[in-house]
Structure formats: C-alpha cells, structure tokens
SELUMSE-915885 format. One line per field, with one value per residue (C-alpha): x, y, z; residue number from 1. Coordinates in Angstrom, 2 decimals. Example, Ala and Ser with C-alpha at 12.3 -4.5 7.8 and 13.67 -1.06 7.14 Angstrom:
<recs>
xx: (12.30; 13.67)
yy: (-4.50; -1.06)
zz: (7.80; 7.14)
i: (1; 2)
</recs>
This chain:
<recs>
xx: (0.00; 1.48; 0.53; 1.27; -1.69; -3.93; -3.36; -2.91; -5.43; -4.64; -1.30; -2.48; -3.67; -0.20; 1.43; 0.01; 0.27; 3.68; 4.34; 2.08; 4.56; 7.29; 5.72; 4.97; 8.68; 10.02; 7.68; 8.80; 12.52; 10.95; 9.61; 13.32; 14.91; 12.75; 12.77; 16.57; 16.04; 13.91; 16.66; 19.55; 17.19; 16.89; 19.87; 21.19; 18.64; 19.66; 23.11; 22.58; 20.35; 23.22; 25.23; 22.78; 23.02; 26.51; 27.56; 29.62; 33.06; 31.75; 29.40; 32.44; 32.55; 28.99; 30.45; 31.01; 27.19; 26.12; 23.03; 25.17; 27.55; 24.43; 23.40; 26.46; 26.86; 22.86; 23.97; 26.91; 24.21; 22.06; 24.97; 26.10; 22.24; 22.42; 24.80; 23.38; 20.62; 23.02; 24.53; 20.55; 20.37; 24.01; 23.37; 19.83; 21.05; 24.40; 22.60; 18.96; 18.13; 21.66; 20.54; 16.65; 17.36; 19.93; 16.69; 13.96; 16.76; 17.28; 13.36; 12.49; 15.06; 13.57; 10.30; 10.90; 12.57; 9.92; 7.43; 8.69; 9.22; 5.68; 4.62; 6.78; 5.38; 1.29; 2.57; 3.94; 0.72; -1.54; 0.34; -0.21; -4.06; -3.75; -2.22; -4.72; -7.98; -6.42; -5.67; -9.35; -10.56; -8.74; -10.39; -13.48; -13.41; -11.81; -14.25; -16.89; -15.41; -15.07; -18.65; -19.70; -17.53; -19.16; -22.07; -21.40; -19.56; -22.90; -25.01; -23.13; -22.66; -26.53; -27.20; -27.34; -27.25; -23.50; -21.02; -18.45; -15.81; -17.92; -18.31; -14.72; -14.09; -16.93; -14.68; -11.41; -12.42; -14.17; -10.85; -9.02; -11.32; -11.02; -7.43; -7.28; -9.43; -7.48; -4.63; -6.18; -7.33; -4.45; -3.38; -5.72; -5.57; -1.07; -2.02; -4.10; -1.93; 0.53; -1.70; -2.91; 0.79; 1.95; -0.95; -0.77; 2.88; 1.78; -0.50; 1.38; 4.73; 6.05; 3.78; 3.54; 7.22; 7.26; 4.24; 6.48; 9.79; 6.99; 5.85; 9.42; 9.98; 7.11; 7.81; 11.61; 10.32; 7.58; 10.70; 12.90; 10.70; 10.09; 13.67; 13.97; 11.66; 13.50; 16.66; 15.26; 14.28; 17.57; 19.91; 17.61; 18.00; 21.97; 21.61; 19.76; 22.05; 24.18; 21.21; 20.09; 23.65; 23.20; 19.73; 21.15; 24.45; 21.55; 20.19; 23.24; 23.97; 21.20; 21.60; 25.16; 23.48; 23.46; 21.46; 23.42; 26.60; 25.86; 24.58; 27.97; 29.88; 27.63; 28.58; 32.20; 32.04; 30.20; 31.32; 32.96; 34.68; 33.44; 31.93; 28.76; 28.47; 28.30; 24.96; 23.99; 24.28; 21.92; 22.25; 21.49; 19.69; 19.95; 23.87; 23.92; 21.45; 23.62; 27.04; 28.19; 29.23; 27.78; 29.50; 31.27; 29.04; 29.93; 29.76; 26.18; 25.51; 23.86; 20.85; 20.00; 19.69; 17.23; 16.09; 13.98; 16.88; 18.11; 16.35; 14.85; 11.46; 12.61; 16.15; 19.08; 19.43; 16.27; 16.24; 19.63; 17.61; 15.01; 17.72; 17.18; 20.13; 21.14; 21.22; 24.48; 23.82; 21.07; 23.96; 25.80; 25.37; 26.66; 26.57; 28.66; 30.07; 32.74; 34.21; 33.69; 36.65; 38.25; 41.30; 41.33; 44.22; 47.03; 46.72; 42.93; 42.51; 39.57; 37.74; 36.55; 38.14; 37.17; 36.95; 40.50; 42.09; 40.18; 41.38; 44.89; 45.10; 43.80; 46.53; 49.29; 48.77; 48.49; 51.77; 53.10; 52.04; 54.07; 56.95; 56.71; 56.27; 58.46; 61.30; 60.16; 61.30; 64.52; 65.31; 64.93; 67.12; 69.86; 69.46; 69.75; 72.72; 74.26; 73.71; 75.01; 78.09; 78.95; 78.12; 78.52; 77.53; 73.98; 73.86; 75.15; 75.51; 75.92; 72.61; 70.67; 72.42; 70.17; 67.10; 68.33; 69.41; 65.55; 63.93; 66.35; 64.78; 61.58; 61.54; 63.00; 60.68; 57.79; 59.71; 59.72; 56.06; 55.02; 57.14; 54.92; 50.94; 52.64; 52.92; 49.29; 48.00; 49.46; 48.13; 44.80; 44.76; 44.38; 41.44; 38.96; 37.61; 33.48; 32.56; 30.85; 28.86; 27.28; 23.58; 21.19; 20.98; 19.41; 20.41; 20.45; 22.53; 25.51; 24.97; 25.39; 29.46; 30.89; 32.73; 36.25; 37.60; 40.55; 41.00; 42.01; 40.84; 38.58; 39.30; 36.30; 35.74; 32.73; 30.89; 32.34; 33.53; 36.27; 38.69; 39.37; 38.75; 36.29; 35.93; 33.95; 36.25; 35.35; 33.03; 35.47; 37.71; 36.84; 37.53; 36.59; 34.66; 34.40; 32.26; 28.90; 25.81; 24.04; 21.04; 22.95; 21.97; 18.54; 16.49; 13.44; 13.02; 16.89; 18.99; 21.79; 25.77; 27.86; 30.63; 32.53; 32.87; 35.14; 34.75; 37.76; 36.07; 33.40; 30.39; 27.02; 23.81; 21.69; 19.44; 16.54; 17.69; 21.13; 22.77; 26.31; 29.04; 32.61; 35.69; 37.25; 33.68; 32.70; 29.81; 27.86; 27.58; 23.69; 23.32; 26.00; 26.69; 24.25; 26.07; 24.37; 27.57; 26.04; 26.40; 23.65; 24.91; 23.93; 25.60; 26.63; 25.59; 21.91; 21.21; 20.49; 20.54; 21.05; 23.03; 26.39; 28.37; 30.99; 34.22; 33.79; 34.20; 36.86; 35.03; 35.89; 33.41; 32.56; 33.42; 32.05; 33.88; 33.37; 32.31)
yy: (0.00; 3.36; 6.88; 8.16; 6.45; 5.76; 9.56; 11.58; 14.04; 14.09; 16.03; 18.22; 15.07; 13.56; 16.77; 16.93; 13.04; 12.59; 16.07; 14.23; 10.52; 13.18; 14.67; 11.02; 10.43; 13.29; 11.88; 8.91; 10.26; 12.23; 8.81; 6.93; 10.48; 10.64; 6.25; 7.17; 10.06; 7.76; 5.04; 7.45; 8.58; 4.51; 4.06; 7.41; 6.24; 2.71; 3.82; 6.61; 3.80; 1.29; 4.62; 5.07; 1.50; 1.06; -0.53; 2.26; 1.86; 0.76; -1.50; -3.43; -5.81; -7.01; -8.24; -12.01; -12.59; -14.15; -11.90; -8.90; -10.44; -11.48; -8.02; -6.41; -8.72; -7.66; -4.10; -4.79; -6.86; -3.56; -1.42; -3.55; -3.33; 0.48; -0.07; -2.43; 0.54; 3.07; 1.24; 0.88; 4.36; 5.15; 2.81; 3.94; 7.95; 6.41; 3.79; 4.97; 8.79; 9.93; 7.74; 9.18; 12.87; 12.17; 10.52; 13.37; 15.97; 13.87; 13.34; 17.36; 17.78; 15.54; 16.07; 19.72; 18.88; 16.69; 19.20; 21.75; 19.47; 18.99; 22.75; 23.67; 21.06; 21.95; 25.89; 25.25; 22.88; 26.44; 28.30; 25.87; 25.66; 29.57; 30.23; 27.44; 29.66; 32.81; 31.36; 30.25; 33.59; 35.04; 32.31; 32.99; 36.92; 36.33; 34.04; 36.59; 39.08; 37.28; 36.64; 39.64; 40.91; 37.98; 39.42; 42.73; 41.91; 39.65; 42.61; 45.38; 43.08; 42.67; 46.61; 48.09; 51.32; 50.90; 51.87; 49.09; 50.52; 50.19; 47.04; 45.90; 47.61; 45.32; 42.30; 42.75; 43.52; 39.90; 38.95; 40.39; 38.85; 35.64; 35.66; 36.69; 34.13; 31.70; 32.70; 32.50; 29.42; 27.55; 29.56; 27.83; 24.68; 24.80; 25.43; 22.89; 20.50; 21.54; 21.61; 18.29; 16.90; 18.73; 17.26; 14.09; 14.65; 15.95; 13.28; 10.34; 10.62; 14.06; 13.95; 10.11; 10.42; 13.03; 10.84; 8.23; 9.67; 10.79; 7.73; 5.67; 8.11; 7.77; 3.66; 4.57; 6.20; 3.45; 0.93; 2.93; 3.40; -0.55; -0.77; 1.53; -0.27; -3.59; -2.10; -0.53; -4.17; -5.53; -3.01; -3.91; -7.94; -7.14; -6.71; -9.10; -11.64; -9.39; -8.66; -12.13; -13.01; -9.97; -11.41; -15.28; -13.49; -11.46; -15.52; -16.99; -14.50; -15.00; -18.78; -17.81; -16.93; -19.95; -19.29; -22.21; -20.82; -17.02; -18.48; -20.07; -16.49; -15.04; -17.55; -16.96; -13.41; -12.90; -15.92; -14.67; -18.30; -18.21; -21.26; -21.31; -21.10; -23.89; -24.95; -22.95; -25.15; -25.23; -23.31; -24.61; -21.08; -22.93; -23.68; -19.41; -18.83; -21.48; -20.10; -22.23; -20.70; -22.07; -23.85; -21.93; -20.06; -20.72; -17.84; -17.28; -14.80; -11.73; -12.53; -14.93; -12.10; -10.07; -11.12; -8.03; -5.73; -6.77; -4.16; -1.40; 0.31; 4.04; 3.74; 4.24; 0.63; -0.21; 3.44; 2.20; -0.97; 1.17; 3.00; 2.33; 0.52; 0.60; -2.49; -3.58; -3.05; -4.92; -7.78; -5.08; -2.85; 0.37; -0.40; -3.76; -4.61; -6.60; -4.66; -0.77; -0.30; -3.39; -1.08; 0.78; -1.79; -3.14; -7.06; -7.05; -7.99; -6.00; -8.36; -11.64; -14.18; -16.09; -12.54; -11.83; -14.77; -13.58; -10.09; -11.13; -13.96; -10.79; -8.66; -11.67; -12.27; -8.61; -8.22; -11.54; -10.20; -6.79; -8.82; -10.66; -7.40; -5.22; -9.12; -8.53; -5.14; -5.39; -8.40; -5.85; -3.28; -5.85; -6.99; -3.15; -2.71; -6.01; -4.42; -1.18; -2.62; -4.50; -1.71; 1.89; 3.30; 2.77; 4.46; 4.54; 1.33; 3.35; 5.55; 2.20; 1.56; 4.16; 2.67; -1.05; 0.11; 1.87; -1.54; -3.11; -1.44; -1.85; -5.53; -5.60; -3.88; -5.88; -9.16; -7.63; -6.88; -10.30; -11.94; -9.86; -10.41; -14.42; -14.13; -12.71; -15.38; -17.80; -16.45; -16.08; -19.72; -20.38; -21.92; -18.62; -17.74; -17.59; -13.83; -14.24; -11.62; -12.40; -14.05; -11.75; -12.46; -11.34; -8.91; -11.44; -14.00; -11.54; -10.54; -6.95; -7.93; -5.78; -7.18; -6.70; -6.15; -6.16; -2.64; -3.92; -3.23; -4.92; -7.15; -5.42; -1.90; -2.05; -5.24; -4.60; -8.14; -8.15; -10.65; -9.25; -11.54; -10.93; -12.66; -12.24; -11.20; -10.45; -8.13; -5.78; -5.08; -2.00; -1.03; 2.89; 4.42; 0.79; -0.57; -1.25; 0.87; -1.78; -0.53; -2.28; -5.54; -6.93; -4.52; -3.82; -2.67; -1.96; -3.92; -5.42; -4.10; -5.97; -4.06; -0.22; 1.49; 4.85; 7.35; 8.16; 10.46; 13.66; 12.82; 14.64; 13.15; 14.55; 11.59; 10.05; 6.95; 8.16; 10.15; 12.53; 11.71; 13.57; 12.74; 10.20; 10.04; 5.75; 4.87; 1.30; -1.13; -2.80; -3.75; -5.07; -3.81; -6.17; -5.55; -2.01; -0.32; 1.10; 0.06; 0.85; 2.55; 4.08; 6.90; 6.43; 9.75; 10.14; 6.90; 8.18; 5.31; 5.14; 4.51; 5.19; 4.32; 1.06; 3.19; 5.90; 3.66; 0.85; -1.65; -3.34; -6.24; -8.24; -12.20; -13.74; -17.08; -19.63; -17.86)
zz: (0.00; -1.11; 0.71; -3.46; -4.87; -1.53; -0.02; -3.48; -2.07; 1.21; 1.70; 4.58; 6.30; 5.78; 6.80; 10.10; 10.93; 10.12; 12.15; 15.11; 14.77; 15.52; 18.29; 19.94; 19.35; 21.06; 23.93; 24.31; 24.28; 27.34; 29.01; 28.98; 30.19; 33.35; 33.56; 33.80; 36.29; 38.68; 38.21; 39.08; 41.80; 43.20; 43.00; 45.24; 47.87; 48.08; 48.89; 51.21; 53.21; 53.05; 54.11; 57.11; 58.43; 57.87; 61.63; 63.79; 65.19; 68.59; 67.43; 65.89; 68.78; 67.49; 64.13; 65.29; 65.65; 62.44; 61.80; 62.40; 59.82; 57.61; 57.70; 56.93; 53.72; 52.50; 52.77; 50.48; 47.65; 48.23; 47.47; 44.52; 43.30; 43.43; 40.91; 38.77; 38.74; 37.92; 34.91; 33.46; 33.96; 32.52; 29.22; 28.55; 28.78; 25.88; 23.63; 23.26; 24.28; 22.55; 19.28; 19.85; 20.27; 16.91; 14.83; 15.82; 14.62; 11.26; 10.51; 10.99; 8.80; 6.21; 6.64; 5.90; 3.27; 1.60; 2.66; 0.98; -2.15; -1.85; -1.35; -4.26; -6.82; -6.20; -6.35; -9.94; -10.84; -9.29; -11.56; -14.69; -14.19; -13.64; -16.90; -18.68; -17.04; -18.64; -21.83; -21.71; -20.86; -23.43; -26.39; -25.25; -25.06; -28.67; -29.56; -29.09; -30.46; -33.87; -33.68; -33.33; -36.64; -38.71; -37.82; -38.43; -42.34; -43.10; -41.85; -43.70; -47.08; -47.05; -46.58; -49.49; -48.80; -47.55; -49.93; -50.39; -48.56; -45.99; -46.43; -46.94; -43.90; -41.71; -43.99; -42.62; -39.33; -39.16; -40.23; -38.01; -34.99; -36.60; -36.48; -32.73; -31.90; -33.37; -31.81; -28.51; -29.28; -30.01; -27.23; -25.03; -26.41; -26.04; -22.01; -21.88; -23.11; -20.91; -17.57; -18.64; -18.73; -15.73; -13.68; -15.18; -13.87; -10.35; -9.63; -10.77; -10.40; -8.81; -5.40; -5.16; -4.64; -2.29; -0.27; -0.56; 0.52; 4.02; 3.82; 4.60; 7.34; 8.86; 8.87; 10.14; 13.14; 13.89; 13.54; 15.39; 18.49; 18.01; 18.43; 21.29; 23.09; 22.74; 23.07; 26.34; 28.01; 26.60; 29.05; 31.95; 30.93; 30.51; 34.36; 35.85; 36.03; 38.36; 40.39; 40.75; 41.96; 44.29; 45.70; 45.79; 47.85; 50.20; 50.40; 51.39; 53.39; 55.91; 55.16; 57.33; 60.60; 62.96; 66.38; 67.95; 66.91; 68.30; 71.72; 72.30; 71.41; 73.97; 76.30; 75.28; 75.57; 79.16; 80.77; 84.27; 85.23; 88.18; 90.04; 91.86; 95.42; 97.84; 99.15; 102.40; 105.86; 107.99; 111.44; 114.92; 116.43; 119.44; 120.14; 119.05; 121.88; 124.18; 123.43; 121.07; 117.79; 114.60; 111.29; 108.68; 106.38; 102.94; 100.59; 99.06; 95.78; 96.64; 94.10; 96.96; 99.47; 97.98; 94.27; 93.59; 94.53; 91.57; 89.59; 91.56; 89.24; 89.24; 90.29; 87.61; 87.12; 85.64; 83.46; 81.53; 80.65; 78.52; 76.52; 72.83; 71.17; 67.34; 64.84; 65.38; 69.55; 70.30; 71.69; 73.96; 76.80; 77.37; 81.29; 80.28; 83.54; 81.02; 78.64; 80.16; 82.18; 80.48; 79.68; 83.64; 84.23; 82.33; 83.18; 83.05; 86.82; 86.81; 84.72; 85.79; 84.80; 81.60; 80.15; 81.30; 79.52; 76.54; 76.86; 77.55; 74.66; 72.05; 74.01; 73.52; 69.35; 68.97; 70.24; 68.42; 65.00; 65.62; 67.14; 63.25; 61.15; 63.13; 62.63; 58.57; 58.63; 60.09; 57.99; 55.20; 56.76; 57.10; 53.53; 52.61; 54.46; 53.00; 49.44; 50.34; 51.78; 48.61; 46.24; 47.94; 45.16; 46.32; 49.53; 52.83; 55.10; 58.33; 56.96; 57.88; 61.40; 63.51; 61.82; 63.02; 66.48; 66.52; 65.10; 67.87; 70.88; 69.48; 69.31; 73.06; 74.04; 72.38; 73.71; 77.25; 76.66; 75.40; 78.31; 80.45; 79.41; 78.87; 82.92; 83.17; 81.27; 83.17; 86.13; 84.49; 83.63; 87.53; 89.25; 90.00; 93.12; 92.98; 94.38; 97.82; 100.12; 103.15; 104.12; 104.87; 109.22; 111.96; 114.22; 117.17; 115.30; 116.22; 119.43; 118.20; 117.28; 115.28; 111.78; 110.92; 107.18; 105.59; 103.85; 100.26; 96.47; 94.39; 92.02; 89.82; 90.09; 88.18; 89.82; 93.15; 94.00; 96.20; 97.43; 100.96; 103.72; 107.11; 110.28; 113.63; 115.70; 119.90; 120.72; 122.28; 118.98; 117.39; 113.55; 113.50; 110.88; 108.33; 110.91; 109.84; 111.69; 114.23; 111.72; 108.53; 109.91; 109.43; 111.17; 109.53; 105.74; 105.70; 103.63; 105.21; 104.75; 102.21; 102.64; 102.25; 99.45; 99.19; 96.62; 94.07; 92.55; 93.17; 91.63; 91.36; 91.42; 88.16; 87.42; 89.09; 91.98; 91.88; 95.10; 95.17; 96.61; 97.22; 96.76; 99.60; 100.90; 102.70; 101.94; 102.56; 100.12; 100.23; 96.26; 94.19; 90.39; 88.28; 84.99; 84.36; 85.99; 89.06; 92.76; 95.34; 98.33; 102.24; 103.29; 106.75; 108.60; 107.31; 105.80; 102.54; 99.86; 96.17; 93.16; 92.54; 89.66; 89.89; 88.31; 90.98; 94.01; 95.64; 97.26; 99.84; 100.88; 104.25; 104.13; 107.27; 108.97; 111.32; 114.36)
i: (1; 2; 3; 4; 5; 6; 7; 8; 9; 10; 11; 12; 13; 14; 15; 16; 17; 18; 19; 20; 21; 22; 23; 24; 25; 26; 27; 28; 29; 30; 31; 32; 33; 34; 35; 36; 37; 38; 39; 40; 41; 42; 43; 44; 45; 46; 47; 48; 49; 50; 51; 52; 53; 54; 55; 56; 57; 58; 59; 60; 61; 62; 63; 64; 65; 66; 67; 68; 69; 70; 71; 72; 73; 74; 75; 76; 77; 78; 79; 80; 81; 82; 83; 84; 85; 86; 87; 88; 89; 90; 91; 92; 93; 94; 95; 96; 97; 98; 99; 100; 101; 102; 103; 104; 105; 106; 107; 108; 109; 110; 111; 112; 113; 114; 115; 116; 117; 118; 119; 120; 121; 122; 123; 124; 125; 126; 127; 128; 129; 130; 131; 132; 133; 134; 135; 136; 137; 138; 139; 140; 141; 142; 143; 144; 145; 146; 147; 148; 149; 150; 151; 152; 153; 154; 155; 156; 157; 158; 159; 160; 161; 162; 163; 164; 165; 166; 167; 168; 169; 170; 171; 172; 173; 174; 175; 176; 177; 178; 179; 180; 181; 182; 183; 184; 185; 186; 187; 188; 189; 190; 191; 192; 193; 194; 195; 196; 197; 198; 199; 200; 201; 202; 203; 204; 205; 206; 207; 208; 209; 210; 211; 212; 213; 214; 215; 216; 217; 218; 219; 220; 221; 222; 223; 224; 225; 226; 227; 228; 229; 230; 231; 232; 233; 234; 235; 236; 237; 238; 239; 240; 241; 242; 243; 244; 245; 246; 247; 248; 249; 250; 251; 252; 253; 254; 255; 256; 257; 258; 259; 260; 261; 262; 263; 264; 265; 266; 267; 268; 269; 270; 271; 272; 273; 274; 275; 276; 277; 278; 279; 280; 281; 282; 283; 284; 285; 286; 287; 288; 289; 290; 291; 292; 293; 294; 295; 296; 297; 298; 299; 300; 301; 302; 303; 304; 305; 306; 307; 308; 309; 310; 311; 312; 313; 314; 315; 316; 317; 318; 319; 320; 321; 322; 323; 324; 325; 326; 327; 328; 329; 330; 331; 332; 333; 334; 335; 336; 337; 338; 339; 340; 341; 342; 343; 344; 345; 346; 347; 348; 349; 350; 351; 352; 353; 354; 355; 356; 357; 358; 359; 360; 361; 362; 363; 364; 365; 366; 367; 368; 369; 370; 371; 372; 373; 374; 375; 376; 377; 378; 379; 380; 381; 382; 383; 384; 385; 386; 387; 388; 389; 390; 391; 392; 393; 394; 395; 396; 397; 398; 399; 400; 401; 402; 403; 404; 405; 406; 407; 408; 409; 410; 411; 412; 413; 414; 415; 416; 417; 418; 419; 420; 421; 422; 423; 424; 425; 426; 427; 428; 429; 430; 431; 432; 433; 434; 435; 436; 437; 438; 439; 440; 441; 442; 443; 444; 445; 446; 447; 448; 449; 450; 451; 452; 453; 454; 455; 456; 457; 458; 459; 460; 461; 462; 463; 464; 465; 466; 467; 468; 469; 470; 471; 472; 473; 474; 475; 476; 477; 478; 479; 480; 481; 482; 483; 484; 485; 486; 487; 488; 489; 490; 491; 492; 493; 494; 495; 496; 497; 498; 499; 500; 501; 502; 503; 504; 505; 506; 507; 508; 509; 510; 511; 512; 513; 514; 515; 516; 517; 518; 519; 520; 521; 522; 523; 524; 525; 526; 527; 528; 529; 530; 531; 532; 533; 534; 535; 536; 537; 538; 539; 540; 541; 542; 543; 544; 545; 546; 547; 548; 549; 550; 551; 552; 553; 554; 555; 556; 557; 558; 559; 560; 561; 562; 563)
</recs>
C-alpha cells in the first residue's frame, strides 16, 4: 500500500500526521529520560540507606554474631544493586536517548525537506491551471469578439445602402477577430496540453514520490521506536544476572546466621569463670542462743539475698535498661560490667576471669604479629645494608644503622612486653575464686558484734567483687569508721551491709535513683553492680541510699567465717 496512490489528495492530512509521529517520538525520548532520572534517583537512595546502616566503630565488637555479619553482607548486595541501577540508567542515557534525540533531529530535517518538495510542486501545478484559465478567458473573449464581426460583415454586405468601402471595412475587421481568436485558441488549447501533462505529472509521479519519501519516514520512526523499546528491556536484561547473583548473595547471606553458633559467642564473651556457690548449711539457732558458735558459712551470691533488689522500678538501674540501642547493639550494653573499664588496668585484673584470659590472649597475638612485622622489617634493613656494603655506590651502610638500632629497641621492648601479658596469662589460667557476700541475718545472730575487714581493692571496680577476707572477731575489737551501723543488719526494711565502698572520685547526682558523693567520701555497700555499671549505696551519717556508679568507688566487701 502506497501513501502516493492511496493519499494523493490528502497532503495536509499527511502533513500533520507525520508532524504528530514526531511529536509522539520526542515523547517517548521524554519517558526513557525521566525512567533514567527515577533510576539514578533509586539508585542514590539505596546507597545513602546502606550509608545510614553502615555498623559504627563501637558497634564493631557485634560483628562475630552471624546476623550482624548477615546483615552487613545484605547491605553490600544492596549497594552492589544500586549499581546495577546506575549502569541501566548510565546505558539507557548512551545507547537509546543519545541515538533518539539524533533521529527526531534527522526526521524534521527531512520532513521539511519533503514538505517543501511537496509545497513547491502543487505551487507550480496552481500556476499551470492559472495560466490554462487565462488562456481560456482570453479564447473565449476572442471568440466573441469574432462573432460579433461575422455578424457585423454579413449585416453590412446585405445593406445596401453601404457603400463598399464600408463594407470591406466590416470584412477585414471579421478577419481580423477571426485571427485573434485563433490565436487564442491555439493559445488555449497549447495550455491545456501543458496543464494536462503537468498534472498528469503531479498526480502520478512528482507527489507520489514526495508521499512516498513521508511515507518511509514515517515507517523509520515506527521501527525505530520498536527498536527503542526492545533495546530498552535488553539493558535492563543485561543486568539481571548481576542482580540475581546480588539477591542469591543477600540468600546466602542470611543462610550464614546460625542461632546455635551465636549463643555459644555469647557464652564466650560474658562468661565470668566463676563457680557457683556452695549450698547454704543449715544453722542450729539454738547452740547461738547457748554459746556455742555455729558452722562456717559458705559464701552465698547476693541474688539470693534479695532477688527483687536486683532491679529497683525508678532507680538508675532499671532506666539504663530502657535505653534504645542501634542495629548492630542490640547484643551489647553500654553499662557492660565486662568490657567498660576493660582497659582501667594493664593485666585485666579488673575483669573476671574467663573474660581476662580472653582479653589477655587478644593482648598476647596482637603483640606476636608486631613482634613478626616489626622481625620482617629489620630483615629488610639488614638486607639493605648487606647491598650497600657490597656496592657503595647505592647508599650509605651506616645511613641504615640508627634505623636497626631503633627496630632493635623496638623488638625488646615488644619481647619484654610479650614476656609480660605471657605471665598474666598464666596467672589467668588459675582456678577462679566464685565472688561471695554475706547471708542476709538477723540482728540477734551476732549478738550486736561488730565485723572486721581487711582494707584492700577490688578485684572489679565495676561489679564490686572483692577478694578481701572478714571474720567475727570479739566483741570488744573496734575497727573505727568501716564498721557497719548496728542498723545495717537486718532490722526492719533496711537492707543489710555488704561491705565499704570509698569514693575516688566527686560525683554529682543529676538523674533520678542516683545520690552525690565527694571525693574520699565511705559509703555502705547494700546492692551489688548487676552488669548495668552502678552500685547501690547508704551513706553512713543520714542513711540516705542510692546509686552510685561502679568506676567511681573501691570496694571493699565483708566475708564472714566460722564464728
């Protein structure tokens, strides 16, 4: 089917269509431009939320739990699909809008040109049929005319009357007018001819061309926005296998986290070493009341003196519990008994004790793998030195001694140092002692005695477990101002005294539960640190009690023996 012999009357018609396939094409050019905006746009959001929930520096501790890890491998699949999106984006803008923008330009042109063509080839045929209607005109005006002058030579040749000059005049005026039309007749009849050819021309050869020139560009653009389209789903197939791997490596990831795995780390991690405490004898009230003194007490752990002082509703303990945690800190603390103060002393001690050996054996292969880079570096310095000493040329031997003494002292010092946490590790590796604090008595079991302590540190600032041993000694020894008030004892609502607590550092009281404190200030211990990092104390002059936190104070707590 051709638009020449279909559409030969129809030119404005074709005009305007093949103006409105442009139009649609330059729309479509529009649709992949904004497809690639919203793309870029993706992608930029996936990355700044894989930017967001990228784990902090202090969460690093959390990395060895297999979600965390899990996690931390779907953010990098994320960020490898914001690229995938980027590259859809980056090949759509190169392959089809640059090649679109390039075909609109080329099929204005051409369509202009055609046009024009067009416009030029019905002026001429206007101008043909013009000349034909004058040449007509003029035939029949002649025409007339030469009827008339017949008319007036038969007239005059009839009359008479009319001399013959008269006559002959009336003669060769008819001739005359005869002639002219004639003239205008072949006239007529030339322009005919030609309008007849030049239309014939038009209508059959010169405009069916000029539809048919339209006509092929109008089928290039339908094919080209044909191939577009394919070319379109092509660069987002090109990427799908990359984004499948991404998805199957987001699978495998969480295919990674093991919940039997992560509950031994957590063991591993918090794990004091510590054993349980002995079972509790029983005690004969009546060889106290006799006189008699009553069996050893074995240590007992102060969750058995008073479970719900564990957590007191509206004291600081039980606010740090409600603090919101990030992603990567929903396994940690920031009141971790554990890991706080884990750096307050060089060998650890304030740590218990499975988490000392941990801390030491990180502290021991740190300082191994510097002893072996700091041993690779000097072996290149003496190599150096060994070339420059055969060939001078090349520098300096005694240029490299200062750098060998300096890697010298180095790795005596990082010997020495190794030697050193090798001897805390040791000592780590020894059988623990279980923390112990006294039963929660009666007044009357004591006979209002007073209890003596040993004034030594804590093993664990922050949990306030000591290592100090007590004893009940005779009534009449006196131990000044560590003596516990009669009140500290079981009297009433009060909880008893585990121990004294001074105060290394000033510390102001600005949250709800909490008390101050000054510097050097005893105060009684009556709650020990339950992992949050605070330590409930009773001041000794009023009796006021609250929280305090663990790294302020040295505690110092009661052990009671064999009376």
């Amino acid at each position: 089917m051709s638009w020449g012999t279909e559409l030969w009357d129809q030119y404005d018609n074709i005009s305007l269509h093949t103006q409105k396939g442009i139009d649609f094409l330059e729309k479509y050019g529009h649709f992949i431009r904004d497809r690639c905006t919203i793309e870029l746009e993706y992608a930029g959001k996936l990355r700044r939320l894989v930017k967001n929930y990228q784990p902090k520096k202090k969460d690093e501790e959390d990395y060895q739990y297999s979600p965390c890890r899990a996690f931390k491998h779907v953010m990098t699949e994320v960020n490898d699909l914001a690229g995938q999106h980027e590259v859809i984006a980056e090949n759509l803008q190169a392959n089809v809008i640059r090649e679109l923008n390039i075909l609109v330009k080329d099929i204005k042109e051409e369509r202009k040109k055609h046009l024009q063509d067009g416009a030029r080839m019905v002026q001429n045929l206007n101008t043909q049929i013009l000349s034909l209607d004058r040449a007509k005109k003029n035939y029949e005006k002649a025409f007339k005319e030469a009827e008339r002058a017949l008319e007036n030579f038969q007239r005059a040749d009839a009359d008479y009357n009319l001399s013959r000059a008269e006559v002959e005049k009336q003669r060769m005026n008819m001739a005359i007018k005869s002639q002219q039309c004639e003239e205008t007749k072949n006239e007529y009849a030339n322009q005919l001819q030609k309008t007849n050819e030049l239309q014939n021309q038009h209508y059959h050869i010169l405009m069916p061309d000029v539809f048919r020139q339209l006509q092929e560009l109008d089928e290039k653009r339908i094919k080209n926005i044909k191939s577009f389209m394919i070319q379109s789903v092509d660069i987002e197939k090109n990427v799908f296998p990359i984004i499948i791997k991404c998805l199957d490596g987001i699978v495998n990831a969480a295919e990674q986290i093991n919940e039997k795995e992560d509950t031994q780390l957590v063991i591993e991690r918090y794990k004091s070493g510590f054993q349980p405490p002995e079972d509790i004898p029983f005690e004969d009230l009546s060889a106290i009341k006799s006189g008699e003194m009553p069996p050893p007490i074995n240590p007992v752990p102060i969750t058995t003196l008073r479970p719900e002082a564990m957590t007191v509703k509206g004291t600081m303990s039980s606010g740090k519990l409600k603090k919101r945690v990030g992603l990567f800190g929903i396994f940690s603390s920031t009141k971790n008994n554990f890991s706080a103060n884990a750096d307050n002393k060089e060998d650890y001690s304030d740590l218990p004790p499975n988490q000392r050996k941990k801390k030491l054996q990180q502290r021991v292969e740190e300082i191994t793998a510097k002893i072996q880079q700091e041993t690779a570096a000097r072996d290149g310095l003496m190599k150096m030195k060994g070339v420059y000493e055969q060939n001078p040329a090349l520098g300096d031997p005694m240029s490299i001694e200062g750098q060998l003494n300096e890697s010298g002292h180095k790795l005596d010092k990082l010997r020495q140092e190794l030697q050193k946490y090798q001897m805390y590790l040791e000592e780590a590796n020894k059988p623990a002692v279980s923390p112990s604090a006294p039963s929660r008595r009666s007044k009357s079991h004591y006979n209002g005695a007073h209890l003596q302590q040993n004034h030594s540190s804590s093993n664990s600032p922050e949990s306030g477990l000591g290592t100090s041993h007590t004893s009940l000694p005779d009534s009449d020894n006196e131990h000044g101002d560590n003596d516990p008030a009669p009140g500290d004892y079981c009297d009433g609502d009060l909880l008893p005294a585990l121990g004294v607590c001074r105060a290394l550092y000033p510390f102001e009281a600005t949250s709800e539960g909490s008390i101050p404190m000054h510097d050097g200030e005893e105060l009684f211990i009556i709650e020990l640190d339950q992992g949050d990092g605070w330590t409930r104390v009773r001041r000794q002059k009023d009796g006021e009690e609250g929280f305090v936190p663990t790294s302020y104070i040295e505690c110092n707590l009661y052990k009671y023996n064999s009376c």
